[in-house]
Backbone as a chain_set.jsonl record, in Angstrom:
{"seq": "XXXXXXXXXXXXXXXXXXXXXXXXXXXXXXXXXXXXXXXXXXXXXXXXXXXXXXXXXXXXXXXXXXXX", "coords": {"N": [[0.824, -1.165, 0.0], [0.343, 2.143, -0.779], [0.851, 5.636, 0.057], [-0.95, 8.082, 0.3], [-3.083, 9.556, -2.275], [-3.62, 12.896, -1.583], [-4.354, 15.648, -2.726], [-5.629, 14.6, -5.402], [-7.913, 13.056, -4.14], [-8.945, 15.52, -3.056], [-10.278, 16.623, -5.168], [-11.191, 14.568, -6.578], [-14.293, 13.713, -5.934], [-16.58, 11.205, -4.813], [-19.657, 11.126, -6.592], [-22.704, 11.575, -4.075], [-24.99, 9.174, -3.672], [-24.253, 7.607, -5.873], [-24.558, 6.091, -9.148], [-23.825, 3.004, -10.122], [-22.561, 3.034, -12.814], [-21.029, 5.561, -12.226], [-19.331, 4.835, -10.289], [-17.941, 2.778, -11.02], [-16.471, 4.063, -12.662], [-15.038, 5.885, -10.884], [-14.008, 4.086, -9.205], [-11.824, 2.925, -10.628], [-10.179, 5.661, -12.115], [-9.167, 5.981, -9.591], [-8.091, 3.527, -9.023], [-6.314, 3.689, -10.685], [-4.814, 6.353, -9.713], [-4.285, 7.3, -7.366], [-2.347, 5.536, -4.233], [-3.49, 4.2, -2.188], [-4.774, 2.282, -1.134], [-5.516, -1.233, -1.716], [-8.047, -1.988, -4.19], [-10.796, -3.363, -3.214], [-12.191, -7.218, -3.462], [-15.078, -6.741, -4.682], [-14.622, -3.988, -5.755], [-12.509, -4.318, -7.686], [-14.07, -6.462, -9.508], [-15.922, -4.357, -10.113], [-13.984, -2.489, -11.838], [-12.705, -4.17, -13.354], [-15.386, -4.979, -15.163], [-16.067, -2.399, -16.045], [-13.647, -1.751, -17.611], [-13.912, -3.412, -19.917], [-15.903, -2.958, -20.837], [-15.469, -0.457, -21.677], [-13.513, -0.915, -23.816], [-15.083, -3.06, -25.219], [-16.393, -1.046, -26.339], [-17.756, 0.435, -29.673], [-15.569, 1.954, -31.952], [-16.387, 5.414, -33.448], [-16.338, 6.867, -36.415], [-15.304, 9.753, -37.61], [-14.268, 10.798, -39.441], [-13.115, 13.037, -42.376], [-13.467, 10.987, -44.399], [-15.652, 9.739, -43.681], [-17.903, 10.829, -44.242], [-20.547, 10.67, -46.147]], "CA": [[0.0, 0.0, 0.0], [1.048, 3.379, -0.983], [0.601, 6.867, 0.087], [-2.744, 8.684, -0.119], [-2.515, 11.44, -2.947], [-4.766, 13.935, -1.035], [-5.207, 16.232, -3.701], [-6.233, 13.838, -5.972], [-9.192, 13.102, -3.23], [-9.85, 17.056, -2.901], [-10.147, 17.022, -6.066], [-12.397, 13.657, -7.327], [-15.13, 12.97, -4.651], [-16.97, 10.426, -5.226], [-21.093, 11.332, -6.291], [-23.364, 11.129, -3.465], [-25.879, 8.719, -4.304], [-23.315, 7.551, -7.199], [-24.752, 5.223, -9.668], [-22.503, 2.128, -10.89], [-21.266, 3.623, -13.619], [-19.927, 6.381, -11.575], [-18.767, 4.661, -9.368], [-16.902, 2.014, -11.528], [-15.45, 5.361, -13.198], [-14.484, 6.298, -10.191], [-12.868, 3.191, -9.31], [-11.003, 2.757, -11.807], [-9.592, 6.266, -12.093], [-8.653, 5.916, -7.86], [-6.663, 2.734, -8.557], [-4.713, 4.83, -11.042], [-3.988, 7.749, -9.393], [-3.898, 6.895, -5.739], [-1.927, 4.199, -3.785], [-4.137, 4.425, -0.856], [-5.367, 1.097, -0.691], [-5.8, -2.009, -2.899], [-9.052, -2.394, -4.474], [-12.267, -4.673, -2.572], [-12.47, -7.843, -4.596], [-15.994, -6.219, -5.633], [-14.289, -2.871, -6.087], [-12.113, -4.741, -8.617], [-14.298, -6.547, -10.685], [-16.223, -3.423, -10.7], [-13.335, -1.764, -12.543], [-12.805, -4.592, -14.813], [-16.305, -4.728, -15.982], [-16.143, -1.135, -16.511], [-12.224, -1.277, -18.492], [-14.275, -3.822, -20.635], [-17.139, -2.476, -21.802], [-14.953, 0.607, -22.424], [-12.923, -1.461, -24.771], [-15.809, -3.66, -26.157], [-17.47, -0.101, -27.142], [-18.237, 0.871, -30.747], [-15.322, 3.412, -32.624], [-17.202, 6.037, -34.57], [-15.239, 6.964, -37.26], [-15.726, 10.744, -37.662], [-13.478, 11.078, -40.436], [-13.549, 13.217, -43.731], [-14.32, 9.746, -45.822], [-16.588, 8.857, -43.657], [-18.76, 11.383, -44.696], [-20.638, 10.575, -47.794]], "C": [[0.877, 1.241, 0.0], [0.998, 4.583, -0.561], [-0.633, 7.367, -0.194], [-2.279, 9.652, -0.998], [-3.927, 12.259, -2.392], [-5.12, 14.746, -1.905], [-5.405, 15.778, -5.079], [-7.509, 13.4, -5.667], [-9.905, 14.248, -2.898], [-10.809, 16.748, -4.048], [-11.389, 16.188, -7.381], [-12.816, 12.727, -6.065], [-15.893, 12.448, -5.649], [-18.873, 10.583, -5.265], [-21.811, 11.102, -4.758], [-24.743, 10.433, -4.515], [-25.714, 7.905, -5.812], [-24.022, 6.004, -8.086], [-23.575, 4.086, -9.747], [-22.102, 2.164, -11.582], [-20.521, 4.694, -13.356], [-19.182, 5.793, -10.857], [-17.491, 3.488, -10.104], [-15.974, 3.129, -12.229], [-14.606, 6.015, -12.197], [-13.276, 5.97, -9.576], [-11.924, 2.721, -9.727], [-10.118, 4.445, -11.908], [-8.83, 6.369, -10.442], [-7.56, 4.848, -8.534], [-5.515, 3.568, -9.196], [-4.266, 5.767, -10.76], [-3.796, 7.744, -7.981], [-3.434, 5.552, -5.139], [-2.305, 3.878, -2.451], [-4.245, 3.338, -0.09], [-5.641, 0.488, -1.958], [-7.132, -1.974, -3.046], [-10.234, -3.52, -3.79], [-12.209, -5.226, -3.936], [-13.805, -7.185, -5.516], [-15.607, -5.107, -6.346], [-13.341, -3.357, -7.409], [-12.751, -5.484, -9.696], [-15.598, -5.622, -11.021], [-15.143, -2.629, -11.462], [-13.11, -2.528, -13.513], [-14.102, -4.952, -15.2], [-16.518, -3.35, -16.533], [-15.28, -0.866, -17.653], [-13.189, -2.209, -19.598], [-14.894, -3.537, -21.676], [-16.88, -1.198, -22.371], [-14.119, 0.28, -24.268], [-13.459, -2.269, -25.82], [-16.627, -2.024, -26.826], [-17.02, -0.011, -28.687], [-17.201, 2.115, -30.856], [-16.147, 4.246, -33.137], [-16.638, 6.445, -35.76], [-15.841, 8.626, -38.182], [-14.97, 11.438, -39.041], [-13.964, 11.873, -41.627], [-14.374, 11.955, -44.297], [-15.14, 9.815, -45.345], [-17.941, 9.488, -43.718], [-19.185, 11.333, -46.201], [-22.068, 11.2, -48.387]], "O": [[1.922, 1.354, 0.641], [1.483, 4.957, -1.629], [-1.299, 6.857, -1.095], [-1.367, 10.443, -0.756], [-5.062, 12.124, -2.851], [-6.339, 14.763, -2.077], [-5.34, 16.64, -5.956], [-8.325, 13.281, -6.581], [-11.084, 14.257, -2.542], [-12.019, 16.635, -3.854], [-12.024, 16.616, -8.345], [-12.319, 11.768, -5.474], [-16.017, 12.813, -6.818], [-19.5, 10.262, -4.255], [-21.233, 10.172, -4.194], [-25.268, 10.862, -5.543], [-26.6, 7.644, -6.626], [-23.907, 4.912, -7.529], [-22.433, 4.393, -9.404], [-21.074, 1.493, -11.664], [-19.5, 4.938, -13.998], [-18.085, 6.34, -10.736], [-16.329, 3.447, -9.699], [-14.757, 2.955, -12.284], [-13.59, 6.631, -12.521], [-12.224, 6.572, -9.358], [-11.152, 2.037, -9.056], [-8.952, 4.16, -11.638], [-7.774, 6.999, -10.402], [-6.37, 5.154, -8.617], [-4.438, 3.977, -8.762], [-3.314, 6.237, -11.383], [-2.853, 8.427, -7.583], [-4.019, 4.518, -5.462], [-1.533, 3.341, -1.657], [-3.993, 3.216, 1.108], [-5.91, 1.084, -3.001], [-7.691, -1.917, -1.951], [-10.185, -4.662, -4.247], [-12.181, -4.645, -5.021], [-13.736, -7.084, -6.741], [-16.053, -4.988, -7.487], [-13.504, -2.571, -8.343], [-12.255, -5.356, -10.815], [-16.31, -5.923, -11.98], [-15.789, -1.674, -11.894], [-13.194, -2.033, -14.637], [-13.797, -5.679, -16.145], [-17.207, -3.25, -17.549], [-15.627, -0.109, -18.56], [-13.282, -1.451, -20.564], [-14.705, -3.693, -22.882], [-17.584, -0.698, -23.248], [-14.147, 0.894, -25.334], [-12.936, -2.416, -26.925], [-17.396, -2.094, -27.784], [-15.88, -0.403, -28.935], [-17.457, 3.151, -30.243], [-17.114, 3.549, -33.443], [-16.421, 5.273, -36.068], [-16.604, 8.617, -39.148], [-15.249, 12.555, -39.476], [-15.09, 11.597, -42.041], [-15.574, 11.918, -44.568], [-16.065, 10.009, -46.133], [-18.962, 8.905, -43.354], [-18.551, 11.741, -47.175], [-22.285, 11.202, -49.599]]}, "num_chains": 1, "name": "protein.A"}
């Protein structure tokens, strides 16, 4: 366990009332920026269902071509 970054915690509180996709957003940006504490097994595979479904999402492809 690492160090708390305190103003990292000023800085991203966590919703009151925080849905689960805030809160897996949340989780997930905490493990990476604070070494506070390891992750709750739930708190972890709330972040990898979250890194997932970020990665299973849909590119858009905003491109010149792809205007026709």
């Amino acid at each position: 366990m690492g160090a708390m970054n305190k103003e990292w915690h000023a800085a991203h509180r966590m919703p009151h009332n925080a849905t689960r996709a805030q809160r897996a957003e949340w989780h997930s940006a905490h493990a990476e920026a604070c070494g506070c504490r390891t992750p709750s097994a739930s708190e972890a595979q709330l972040i990898a269902d979250h890194r997932a479904q970020i990665l299973a999402a849909p590119v858009l492809d905003n491109g010149p071509e792809a205007v026709q």
